[in-house]
Backbone as JSON, one array per atom type, in Angstrom:
{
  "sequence": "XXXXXXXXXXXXXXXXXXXXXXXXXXXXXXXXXXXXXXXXXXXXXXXXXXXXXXXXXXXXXXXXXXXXXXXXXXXXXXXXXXXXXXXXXXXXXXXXXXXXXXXXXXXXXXXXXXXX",
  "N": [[-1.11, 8.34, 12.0], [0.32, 10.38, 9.99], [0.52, 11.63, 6.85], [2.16, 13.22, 5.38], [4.67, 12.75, 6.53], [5.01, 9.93, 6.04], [5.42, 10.54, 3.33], [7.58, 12.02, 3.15], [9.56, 10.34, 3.61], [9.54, 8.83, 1.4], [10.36, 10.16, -0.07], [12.61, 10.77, 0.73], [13.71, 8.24, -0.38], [14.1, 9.17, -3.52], [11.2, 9.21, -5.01], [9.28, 10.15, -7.1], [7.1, 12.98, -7.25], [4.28, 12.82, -8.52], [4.29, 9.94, -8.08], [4.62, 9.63, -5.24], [2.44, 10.79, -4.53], [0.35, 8.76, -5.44], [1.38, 6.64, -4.33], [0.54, 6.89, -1.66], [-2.14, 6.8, -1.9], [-2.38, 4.36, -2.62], [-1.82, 3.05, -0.5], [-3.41, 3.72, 1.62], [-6.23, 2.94, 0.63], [-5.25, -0.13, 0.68], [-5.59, -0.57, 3.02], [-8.07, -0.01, 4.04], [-9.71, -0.81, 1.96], [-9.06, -4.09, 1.49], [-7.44, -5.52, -1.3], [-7.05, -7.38, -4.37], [-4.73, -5.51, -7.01], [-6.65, -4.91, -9.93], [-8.72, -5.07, -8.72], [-8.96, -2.95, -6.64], [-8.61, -0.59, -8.44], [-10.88, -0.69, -9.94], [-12.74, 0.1, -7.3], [-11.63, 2.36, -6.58], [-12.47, 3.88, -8.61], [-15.27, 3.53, -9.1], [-16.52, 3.22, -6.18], [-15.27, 5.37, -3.94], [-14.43, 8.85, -2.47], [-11.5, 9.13, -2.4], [-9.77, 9.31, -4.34], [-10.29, 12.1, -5.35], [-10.22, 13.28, -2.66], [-7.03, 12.93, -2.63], [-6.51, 14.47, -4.79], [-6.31, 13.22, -7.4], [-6.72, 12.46, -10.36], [-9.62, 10.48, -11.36], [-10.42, 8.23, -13.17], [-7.7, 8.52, -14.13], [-6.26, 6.14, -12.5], [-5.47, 2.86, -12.78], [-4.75, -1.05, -13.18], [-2.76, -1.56, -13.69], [-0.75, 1.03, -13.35], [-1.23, 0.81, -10.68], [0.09, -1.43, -10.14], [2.85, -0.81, -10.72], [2.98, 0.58, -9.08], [3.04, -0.42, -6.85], [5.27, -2.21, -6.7], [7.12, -0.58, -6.98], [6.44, 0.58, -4.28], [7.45, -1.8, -3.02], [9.97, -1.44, -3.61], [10.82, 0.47, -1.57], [10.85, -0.67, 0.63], [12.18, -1.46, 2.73], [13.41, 1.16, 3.84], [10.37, 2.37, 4.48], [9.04, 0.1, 6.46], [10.84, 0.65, 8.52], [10.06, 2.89, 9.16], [7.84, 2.76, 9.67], [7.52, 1.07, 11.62], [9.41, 1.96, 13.97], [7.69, 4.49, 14.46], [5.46, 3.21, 15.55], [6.27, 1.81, 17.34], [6.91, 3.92, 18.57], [4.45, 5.37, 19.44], [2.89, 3.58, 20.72], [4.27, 2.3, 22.73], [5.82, 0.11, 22.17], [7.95, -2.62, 21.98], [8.09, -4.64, 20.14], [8.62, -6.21, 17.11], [7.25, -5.71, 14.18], [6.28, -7.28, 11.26], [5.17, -6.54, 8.09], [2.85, -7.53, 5.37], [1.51, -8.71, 2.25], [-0.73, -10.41, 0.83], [-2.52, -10.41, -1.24], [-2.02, -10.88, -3.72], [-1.6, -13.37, -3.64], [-1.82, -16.8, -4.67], [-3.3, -19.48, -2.95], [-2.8, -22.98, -3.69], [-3.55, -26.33, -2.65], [-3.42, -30.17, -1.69], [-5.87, -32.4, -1.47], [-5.32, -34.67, 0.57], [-6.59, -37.14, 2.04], [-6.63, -40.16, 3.79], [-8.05, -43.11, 3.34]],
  "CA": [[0.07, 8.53, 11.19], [0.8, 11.65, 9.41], [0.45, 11.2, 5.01], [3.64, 14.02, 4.86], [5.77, 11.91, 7.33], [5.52, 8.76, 4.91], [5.33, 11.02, 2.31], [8.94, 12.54, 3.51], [10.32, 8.93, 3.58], [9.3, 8.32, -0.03], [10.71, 11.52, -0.93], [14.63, 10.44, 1.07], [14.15, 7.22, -1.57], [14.13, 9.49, -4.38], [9.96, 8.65, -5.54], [8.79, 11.45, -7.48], [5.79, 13.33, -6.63], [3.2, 12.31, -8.4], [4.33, 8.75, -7.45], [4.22, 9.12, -4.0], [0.82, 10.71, -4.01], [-0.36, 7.3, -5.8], [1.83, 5.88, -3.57], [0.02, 7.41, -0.23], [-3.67, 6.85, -2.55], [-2.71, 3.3, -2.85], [-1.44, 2.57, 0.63], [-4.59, 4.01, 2.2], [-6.78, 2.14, -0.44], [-5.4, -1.07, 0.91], [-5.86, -0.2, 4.65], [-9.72, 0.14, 3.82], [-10.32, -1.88, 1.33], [-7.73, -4.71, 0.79], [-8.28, -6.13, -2.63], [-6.0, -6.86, -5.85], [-4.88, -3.85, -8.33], [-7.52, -4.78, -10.38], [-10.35, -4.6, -7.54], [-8.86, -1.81, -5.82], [-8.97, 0.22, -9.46], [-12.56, -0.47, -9.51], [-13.23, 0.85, -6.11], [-11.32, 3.88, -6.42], [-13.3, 4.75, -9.83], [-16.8, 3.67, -8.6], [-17.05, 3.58, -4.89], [-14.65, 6.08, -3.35], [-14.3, 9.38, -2.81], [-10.19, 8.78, -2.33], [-9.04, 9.85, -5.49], [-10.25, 13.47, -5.35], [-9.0, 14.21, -1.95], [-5.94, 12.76, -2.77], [-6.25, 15.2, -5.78], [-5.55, 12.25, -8.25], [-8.04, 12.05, -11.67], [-9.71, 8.46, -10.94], [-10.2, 7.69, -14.53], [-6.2, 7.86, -14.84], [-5.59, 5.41, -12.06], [-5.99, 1.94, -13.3], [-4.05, -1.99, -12.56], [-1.39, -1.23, -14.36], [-0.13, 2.16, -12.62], [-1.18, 0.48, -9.1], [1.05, -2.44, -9.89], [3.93, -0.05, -10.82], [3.35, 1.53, -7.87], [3.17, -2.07, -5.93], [6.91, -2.78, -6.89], [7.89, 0.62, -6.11], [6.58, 0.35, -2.64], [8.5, -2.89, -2.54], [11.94, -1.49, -3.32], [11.52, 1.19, -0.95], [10.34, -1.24, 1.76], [13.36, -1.3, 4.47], [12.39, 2.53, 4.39], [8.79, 2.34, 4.98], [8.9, -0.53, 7.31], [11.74, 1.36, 9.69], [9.53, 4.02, 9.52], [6.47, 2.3, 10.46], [8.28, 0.08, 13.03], [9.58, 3.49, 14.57], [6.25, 5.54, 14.69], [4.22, 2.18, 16.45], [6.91, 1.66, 18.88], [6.52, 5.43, 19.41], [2.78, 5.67, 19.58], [2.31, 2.42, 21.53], [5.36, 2.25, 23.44], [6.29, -1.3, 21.98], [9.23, -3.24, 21.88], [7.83, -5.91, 19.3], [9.05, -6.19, 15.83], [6.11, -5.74, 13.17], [6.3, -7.18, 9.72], [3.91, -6.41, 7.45], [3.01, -8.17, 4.39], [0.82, -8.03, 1.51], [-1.49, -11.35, 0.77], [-3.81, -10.49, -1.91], [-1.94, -11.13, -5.12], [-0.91, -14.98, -3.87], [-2.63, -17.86, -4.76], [-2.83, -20.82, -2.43], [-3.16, -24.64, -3.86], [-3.24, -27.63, -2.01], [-4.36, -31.36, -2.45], [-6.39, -32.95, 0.0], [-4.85, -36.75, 0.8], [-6.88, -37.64, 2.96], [-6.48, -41.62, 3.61], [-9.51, -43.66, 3.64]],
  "C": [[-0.21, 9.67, 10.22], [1.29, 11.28, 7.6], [1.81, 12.11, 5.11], [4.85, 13.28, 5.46], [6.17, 10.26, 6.37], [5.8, 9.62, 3.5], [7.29, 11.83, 2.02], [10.01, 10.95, 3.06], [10.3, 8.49, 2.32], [10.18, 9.48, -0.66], [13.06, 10.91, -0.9], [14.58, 9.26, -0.3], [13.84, 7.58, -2.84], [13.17, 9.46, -5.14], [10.12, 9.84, -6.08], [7.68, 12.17, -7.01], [4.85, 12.54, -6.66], [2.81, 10.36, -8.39], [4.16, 8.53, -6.16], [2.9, 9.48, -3.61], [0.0, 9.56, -4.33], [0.2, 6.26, -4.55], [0.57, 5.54, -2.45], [-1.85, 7.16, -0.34], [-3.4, 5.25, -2.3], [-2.06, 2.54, -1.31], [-2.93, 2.78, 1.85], [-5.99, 3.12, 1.47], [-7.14, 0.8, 0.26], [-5.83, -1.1, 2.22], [-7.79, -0.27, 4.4], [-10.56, -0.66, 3.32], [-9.14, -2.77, 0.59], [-8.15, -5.56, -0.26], [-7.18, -5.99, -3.39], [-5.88, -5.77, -6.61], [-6.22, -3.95, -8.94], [-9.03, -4.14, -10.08], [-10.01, -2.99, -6.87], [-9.38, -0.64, -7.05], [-10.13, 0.4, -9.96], [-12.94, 0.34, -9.09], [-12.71, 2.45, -6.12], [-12.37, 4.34, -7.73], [-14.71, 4.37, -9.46], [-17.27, 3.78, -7.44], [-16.68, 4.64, -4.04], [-14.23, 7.25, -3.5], [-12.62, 10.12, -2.7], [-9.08, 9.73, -2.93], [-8.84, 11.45, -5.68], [-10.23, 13.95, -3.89], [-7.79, 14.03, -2.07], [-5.25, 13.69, -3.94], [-5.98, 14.31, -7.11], [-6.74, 12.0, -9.37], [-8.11, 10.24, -11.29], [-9.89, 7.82, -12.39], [-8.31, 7.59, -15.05], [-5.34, 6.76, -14.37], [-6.03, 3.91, -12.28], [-4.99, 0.53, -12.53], [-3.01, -1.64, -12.98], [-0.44, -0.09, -13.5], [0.0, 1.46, -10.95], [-0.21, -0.71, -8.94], [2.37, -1.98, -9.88], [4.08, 0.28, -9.53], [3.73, 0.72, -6.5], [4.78, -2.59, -5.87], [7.71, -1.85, -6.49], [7.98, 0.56, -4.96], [7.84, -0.6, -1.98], [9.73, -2.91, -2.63], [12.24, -0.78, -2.48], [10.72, 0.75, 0.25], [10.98, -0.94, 3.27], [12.83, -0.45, 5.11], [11.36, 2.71, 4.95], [8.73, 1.54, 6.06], [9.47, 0.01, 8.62], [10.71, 2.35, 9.97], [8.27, 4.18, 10.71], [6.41, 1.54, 11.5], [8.32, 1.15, 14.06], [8.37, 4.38, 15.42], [5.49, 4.5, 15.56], [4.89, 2.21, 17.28], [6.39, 3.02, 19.37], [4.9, 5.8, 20.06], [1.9, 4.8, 21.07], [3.08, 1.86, 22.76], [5.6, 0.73, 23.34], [7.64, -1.51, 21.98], [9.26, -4.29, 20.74], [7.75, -5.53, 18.06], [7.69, -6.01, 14.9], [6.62, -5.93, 11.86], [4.91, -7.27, 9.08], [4.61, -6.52, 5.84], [1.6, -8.1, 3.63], [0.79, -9.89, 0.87], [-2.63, -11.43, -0.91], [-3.59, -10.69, -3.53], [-1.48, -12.97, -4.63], [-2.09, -15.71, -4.04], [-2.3, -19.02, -4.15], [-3.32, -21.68, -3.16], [-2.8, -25.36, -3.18], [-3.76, -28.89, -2.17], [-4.68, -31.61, -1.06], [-6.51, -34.33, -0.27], [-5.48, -36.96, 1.66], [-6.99, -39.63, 3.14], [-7.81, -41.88, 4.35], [-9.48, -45.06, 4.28]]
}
């Protein structure tokens, strides 16, 4: 997949620039290393060298900006998903629906009844 081709699609839903390059920093991020804002903002400032090809100062990207940028993604989902639906069928020659979903901020609880 092609960073200017999502990067085009962010652009039709009106993102700004240097939002969709965080965008395209924090979409690749999770693909690699999937981890909460918090963890991911770590990794980009101590393990990865991400940030500076993406051109993006890693000391300015923190949880806060990546969560902004987390809600953004999520309003301009339809978009992204059509897009990415689109390009796999194309690539793979599918017919099968793909949703994709994002796991790493939920918290499961459950009780365990077990009868004795």
């Amino acid at each position: 997949m092609r960073l200017n081709q999502l990067a085009h699609v962010l652009r039709k839903g009106r993102v700004c620039s240097e939002d969709i390059e965080l965008s395209l920093m924090h979409i690749i991020s999770r693909a690699v290393y999937p981890a909460s804002e918090h963890a991911t903002s770590q990794w980009l400032q101590d393990n990865t060298a991400l940030c500076e090809l993406m051109g993006i100062e890693a000391l300015s990207v923190n949880e806060y900006k990546l969560y902004r940028i987390s809600r953004l993604l999520y309003e301009h989902r339809d978009g992204i998903e059509h897009y990415l639906s689109h390009k796999t069928s194309e690539l793979f020659d599918l017919h099968d629906k793909i949703i994709l979903y994002d796991l790493t901020n939920l918290i499961l609880k459950g009780a365990n009844n077990t009868a004795k």
